[in-house]
C-alpha positions as CSV (number, residue, x, y, z in Angstrom):
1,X,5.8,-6.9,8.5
2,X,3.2,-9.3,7.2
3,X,2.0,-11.0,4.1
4,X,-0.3,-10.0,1.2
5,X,-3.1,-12.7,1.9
6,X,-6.0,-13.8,-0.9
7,X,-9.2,-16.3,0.2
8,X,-10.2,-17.8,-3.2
9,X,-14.4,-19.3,-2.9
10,X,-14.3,-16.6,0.4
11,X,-18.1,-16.4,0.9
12,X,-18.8,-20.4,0.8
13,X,-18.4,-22.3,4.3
14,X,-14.6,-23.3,4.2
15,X,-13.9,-19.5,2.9
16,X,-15.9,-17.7,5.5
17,X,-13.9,-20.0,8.2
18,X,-10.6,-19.3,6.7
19,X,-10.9,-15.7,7.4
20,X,-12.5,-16.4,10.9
21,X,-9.4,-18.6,11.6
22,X,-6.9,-15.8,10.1
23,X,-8.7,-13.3,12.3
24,X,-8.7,-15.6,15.2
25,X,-4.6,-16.7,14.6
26,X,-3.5,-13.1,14.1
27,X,-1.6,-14.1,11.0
28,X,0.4,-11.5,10.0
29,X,-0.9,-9.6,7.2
30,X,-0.5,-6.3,5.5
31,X,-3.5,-6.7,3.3
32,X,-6.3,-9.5,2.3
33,X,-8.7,-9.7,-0.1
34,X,-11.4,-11.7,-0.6
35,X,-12.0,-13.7,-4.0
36,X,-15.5,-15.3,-5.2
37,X,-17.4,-15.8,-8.3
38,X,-19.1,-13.4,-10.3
39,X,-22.2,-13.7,-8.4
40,X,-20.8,-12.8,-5.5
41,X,-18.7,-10.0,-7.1
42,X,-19.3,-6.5,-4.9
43,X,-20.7,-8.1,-1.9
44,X,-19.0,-7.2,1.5
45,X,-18.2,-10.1,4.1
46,X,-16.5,-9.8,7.3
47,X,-12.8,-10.3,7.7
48,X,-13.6,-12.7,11.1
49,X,-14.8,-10.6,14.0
50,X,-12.0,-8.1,13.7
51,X,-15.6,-5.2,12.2
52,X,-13.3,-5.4,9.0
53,X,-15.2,-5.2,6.0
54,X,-14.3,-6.7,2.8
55,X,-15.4,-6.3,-0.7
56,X,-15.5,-9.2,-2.6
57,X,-14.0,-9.6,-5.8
58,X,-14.1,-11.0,-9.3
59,X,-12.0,-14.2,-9.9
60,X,-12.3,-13.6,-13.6
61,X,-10.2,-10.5,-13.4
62,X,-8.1,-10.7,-9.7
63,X,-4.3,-10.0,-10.7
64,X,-2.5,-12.4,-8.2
65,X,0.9,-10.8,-8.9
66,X,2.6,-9.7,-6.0
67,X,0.2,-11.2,-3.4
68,X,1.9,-13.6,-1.4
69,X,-0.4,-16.6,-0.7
70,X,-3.4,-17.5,-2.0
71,X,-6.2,-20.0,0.2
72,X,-8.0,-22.0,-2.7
73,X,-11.3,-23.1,-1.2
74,X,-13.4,-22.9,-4.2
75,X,-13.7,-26.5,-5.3
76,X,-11.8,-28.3,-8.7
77,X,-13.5,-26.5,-11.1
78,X,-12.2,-22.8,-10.4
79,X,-9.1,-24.4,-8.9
80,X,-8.2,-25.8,-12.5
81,X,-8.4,-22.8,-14.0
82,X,-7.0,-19.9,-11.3
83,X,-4.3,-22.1,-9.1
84,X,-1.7,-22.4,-12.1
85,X,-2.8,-18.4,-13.0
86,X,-1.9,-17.5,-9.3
87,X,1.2,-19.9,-9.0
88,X,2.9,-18.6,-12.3
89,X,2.2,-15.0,-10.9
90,X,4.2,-15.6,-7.8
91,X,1.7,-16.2,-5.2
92,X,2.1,-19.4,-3.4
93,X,-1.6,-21.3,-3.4
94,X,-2.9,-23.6,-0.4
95,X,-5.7,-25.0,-2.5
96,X,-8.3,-27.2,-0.1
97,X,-9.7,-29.0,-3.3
98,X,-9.1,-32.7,-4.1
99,X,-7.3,-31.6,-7.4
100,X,-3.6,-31.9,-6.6
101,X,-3.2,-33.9,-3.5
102,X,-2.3,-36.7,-5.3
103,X,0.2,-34.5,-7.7
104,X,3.7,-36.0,-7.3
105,X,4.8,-32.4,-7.9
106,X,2.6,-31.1,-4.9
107,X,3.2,-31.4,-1.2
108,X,-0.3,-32.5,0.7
109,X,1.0,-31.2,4.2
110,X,-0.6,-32.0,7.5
111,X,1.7,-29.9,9.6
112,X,1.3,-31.9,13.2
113,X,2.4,-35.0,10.6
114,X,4.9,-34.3,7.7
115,X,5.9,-30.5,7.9
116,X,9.0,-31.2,5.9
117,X,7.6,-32.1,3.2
118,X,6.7,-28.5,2.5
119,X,9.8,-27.5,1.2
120,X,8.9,-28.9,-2.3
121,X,6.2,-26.9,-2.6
122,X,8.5,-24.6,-5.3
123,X,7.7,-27.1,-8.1
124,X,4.8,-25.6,-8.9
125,X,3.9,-23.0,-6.4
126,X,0.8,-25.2,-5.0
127,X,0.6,-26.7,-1.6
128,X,-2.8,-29.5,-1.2
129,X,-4.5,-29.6,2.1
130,X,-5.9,-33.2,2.7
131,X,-9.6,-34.1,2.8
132,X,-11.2,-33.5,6.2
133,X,-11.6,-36.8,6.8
134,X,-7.6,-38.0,6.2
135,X,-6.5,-34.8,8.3
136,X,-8.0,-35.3,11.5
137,X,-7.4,-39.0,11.3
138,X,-3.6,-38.8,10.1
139,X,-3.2,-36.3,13.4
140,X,-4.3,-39.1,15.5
141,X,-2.4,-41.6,13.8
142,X,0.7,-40.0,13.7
143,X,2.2,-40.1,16.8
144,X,1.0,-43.9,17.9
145,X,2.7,-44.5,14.4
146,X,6.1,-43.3,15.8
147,X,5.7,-45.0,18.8
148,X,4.6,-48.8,17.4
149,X,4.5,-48.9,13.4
150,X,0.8,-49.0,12.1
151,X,0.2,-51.9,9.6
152,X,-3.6,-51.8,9.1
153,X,-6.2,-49.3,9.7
154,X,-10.1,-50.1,9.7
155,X,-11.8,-47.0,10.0
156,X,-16.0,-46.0,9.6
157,X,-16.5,-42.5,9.3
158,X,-19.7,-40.5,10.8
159,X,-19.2,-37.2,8.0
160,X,-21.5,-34.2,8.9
161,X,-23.8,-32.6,6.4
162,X,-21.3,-29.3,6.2
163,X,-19.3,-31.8,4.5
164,X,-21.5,-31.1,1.3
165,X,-21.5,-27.5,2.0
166,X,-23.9,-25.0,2.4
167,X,-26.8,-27.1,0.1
168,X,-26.0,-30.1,2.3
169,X,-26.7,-27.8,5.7
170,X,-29.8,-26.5,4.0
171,X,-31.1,-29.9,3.5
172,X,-30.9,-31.6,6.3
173,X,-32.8,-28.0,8.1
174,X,-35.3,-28.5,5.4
175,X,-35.8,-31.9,5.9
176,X,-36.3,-32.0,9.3
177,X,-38.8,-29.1,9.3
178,X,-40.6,-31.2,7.0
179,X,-40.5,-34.3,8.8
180,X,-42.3,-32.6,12.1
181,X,-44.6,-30.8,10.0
182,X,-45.8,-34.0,8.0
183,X,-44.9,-32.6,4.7
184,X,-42.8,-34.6,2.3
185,X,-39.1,-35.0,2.0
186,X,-37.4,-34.5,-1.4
187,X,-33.8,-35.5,-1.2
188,X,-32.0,-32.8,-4.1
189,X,-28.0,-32.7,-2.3
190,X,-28.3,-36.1,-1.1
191,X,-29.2,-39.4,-2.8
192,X,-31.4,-40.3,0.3
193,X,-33.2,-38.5,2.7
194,X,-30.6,-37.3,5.8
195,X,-32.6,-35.6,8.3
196,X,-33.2,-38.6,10.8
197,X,-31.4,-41.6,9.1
198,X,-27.4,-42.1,7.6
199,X,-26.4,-42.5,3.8
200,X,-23.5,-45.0,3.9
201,X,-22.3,-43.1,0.2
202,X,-20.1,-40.1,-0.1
203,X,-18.9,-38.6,-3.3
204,X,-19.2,-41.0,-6.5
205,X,-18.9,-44.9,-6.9
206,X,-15.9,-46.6,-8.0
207,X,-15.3,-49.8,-9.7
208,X,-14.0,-51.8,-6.8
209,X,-17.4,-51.0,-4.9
210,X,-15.6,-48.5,-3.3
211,X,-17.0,-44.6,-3.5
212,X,-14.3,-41.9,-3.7
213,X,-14.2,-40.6,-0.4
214,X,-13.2,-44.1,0.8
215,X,-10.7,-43.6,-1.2
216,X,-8.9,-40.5,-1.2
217,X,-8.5,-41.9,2.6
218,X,-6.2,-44.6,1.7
219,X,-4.1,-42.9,-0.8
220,X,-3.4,-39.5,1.1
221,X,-2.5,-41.0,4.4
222,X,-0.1,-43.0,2.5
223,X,1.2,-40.3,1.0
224,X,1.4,-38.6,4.4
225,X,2.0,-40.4,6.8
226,X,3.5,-44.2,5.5
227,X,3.3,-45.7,1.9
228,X,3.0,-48.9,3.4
229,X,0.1,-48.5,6.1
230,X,-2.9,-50.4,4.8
231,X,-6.4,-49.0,5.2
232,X,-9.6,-49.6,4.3
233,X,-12.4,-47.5,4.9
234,X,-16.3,-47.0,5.3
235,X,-17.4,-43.0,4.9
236,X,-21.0,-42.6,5.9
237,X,-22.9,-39.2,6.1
238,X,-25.1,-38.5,8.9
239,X,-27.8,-36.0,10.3
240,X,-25.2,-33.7,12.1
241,X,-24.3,-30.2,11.0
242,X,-21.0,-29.9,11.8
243,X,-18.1,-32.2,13.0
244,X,-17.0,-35.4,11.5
245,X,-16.1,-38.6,13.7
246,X,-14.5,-41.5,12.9
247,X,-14.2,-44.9,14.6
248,X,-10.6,-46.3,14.1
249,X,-9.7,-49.6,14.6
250,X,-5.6,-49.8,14.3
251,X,-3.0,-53.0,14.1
252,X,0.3,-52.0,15.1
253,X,3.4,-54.0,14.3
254,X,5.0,-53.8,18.3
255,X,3.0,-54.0,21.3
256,X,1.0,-51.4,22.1
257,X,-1.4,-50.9,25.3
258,X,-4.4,-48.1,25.7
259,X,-2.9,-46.8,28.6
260,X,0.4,-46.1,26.9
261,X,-1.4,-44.7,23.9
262,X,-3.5,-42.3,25.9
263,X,-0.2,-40.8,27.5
264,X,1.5,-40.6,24.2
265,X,-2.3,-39.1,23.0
266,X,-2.2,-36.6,25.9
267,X,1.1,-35.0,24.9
268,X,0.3,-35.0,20.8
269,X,0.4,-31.6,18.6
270,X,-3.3,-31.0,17.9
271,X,-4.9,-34.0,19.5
272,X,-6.9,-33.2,22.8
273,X,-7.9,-36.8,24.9
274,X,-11.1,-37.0,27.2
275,X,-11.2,-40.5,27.8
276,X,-13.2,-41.0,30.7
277,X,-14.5,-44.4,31.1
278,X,-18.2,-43.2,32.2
279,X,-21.3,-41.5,31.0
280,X,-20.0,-38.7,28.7
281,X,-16.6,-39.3,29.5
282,X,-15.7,-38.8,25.2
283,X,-16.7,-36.4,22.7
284,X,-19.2,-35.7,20.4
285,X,-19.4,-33.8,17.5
286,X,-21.6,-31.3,18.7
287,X,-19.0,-30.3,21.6
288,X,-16.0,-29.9,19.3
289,X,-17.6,-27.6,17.0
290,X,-15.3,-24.2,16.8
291,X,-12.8,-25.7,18.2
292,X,-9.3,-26.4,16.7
293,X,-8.3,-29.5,18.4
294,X,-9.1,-33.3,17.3
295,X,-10.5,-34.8,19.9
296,X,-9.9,-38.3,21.2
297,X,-11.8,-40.8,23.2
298,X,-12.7,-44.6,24.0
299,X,-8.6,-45.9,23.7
300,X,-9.0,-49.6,24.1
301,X,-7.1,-52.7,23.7
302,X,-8.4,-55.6,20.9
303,X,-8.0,-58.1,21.7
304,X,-9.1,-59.9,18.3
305,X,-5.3,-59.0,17.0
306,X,-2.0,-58.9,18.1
307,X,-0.8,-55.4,19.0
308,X,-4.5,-53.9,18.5
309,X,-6.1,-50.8,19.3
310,X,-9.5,-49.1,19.1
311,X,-10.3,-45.5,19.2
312,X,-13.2,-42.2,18.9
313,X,-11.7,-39.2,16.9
314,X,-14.3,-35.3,16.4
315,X,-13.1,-32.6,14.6
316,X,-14.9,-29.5,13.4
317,X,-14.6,-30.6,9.6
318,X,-14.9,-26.6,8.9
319,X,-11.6,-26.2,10.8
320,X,-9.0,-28.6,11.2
321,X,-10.8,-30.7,8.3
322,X,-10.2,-27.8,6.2
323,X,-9.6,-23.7,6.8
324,X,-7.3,-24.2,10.2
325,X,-5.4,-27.1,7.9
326,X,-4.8,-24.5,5.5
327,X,-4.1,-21.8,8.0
328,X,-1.1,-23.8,10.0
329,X,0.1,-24.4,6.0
330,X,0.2,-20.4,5.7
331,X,2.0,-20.5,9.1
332,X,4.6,-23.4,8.6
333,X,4.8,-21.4,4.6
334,X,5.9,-18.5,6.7
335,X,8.7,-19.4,9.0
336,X,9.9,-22.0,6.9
337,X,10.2,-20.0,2.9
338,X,8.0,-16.7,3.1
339,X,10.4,-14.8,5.8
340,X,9.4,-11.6,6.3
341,X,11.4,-8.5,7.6
């Protein structure tokens, strides 16, 4: 017996790869239904590669009462509006927005890093899936946090253009056409050209000098993984389609070496480590792209601290940045609360 599945924003990126990763998982469902926009009202999209055709429909007029779970990945604005509608109507919502994940009242679940924090996800029916950038770095983190204590983290991102959606995929094709042609580049998505060159600026400016990206980094790995890890981060966008990477620098509190980190690396839910010390011994983005590991590489001592490491982390931001996060919420939802048969 399975569950009664909705994918809220199901034709955008992260909606098309939540159903590819539902397909792909076998979850166990009885029936799904794909949500969108007016706009997209009527159209049929395909329920992963399973030849399963969906109609889409209205999220003006979807009735979420006695679906089971709901995958928000629609952005704040609909969010605002239909995740309290489906919540009050029974159906449990995995929203992949930024709106409640720093709701006291709403567990922001990683589950390689704090499944147990799921079980208050009854206060109001919503469950918050990290930004793609915490969520692949908090699965690296995690378990070299259990081993040694992590005080500080310095991290630079390297955030692909799929990041921004499908107008942020569009431009940097567009752009680069352009740029072998010899016509001129207009940037519309982004505030700088992106084909061929990196915008250290993602989402809006704060008044610290920091921009919001940086900072939904520090507060949602504190509030999964350890209030009192400090970290300060650098998000830059750059002329890749899909896959973020992040360079992590990381200050334990007890010693720590690489080699003892690699083993513990090797053995860790979700992570996959190809640290070869030679040419193309790590991982690009490019490589990890439909895949649903993180990926880890270039584990090194620094020596410019006590108890110091440095480290390469890829994900496919599509995946485990965002729809696979959700999914594995679904899944931990299920044996844990949502019990069926």
């Amino acid at each position: 017996m399975g569950y009664r599945v909705v994918v809220v924003g199901a034709t955008g990126n992260v909606g098309r790869e939540m159903l590819n990763i539902l397909a792909e998982r076998e979850f166990p469902i009885d029936e799904i239904a794909a949500v969108a926009s007016p706009r997209s009202t009527g159209n049929e999209i395909e329920f992963g590669e399973t030849g399963k055709m969906l109609k889409v429909k209205n999220i003006e007029h979807f009735d979420f009462t006695g679906w089971d779970i709901a995958l928000f990945a629609a952005g704040s604005g609909p969010t605002k509006i239909y995740a309290p509608k489906a919540a009050s109507q029974g159906c449990v919502v995995i929203d992949n927005s930024s709106l409640y994940r720093m709701d006291p009242d709403v567990p922001l679940i990683v589950p390689e890093v704090n499944p147990d924090a799921i079980d208050g996800y009854a206060k109001k029916n919503i469950i918050a899936n990290p930004n793609c950038s915490t969520a692949q770095m908090v699965v690296t983190l995690k378990p070299l946090h259990d081993k040694a204590k992590i005080k500080r983290v310095v991290v630079a991102t390297y955030q692909s253009v799929s990041g921004a959606g499908k107008e942020g995929m569009d431009e940097l094709f567009e752009q680069s056409r352009a740029i072998f042609v010899g016509d001129p580049v207009e940037p519309r998505k982004f505030t700088k050209q992106i084909a061929f060159n990196v915008i250290p600026h993602i989402d809006v400016f704060l008044d610290d000098g920091f921009t919001k990206e940086e900072w939904k980094m520090v507060v949602e790995t504190k509030k999964i993984l350890d209030p009192k890890i400090k970290l300060t981060a650098t998000c830059v966008r750059v002329p890749v389609f899909i896959g973020h990477s992040e360079a992590l620098n990381i200050e334990f509190e007890d010693e720590i070496s690489a080699e003892e980190a690699q083993d513990i690396l090797r053995e860790a839910p979700g992570v996959m480590l190809v640290d070869k010390r030679e040419d193309g011994g790590y991982v690009s983005p490019v490589e990890c792209v439909g895949d649903f590991a993180t990926y880890v590489s270039r584990v090194r001592e620094d020596s410019t601290v006590e108890n110091g490491l440095s480290l390469w982390c890829v994900s496919d931001n599509l995946r485990k940045g965002a729809a696979l996060n959700a999914v594995q919420i679904a899944e931990l939802l299920g044996r844990r609360h949502l019990k069926k048969g």
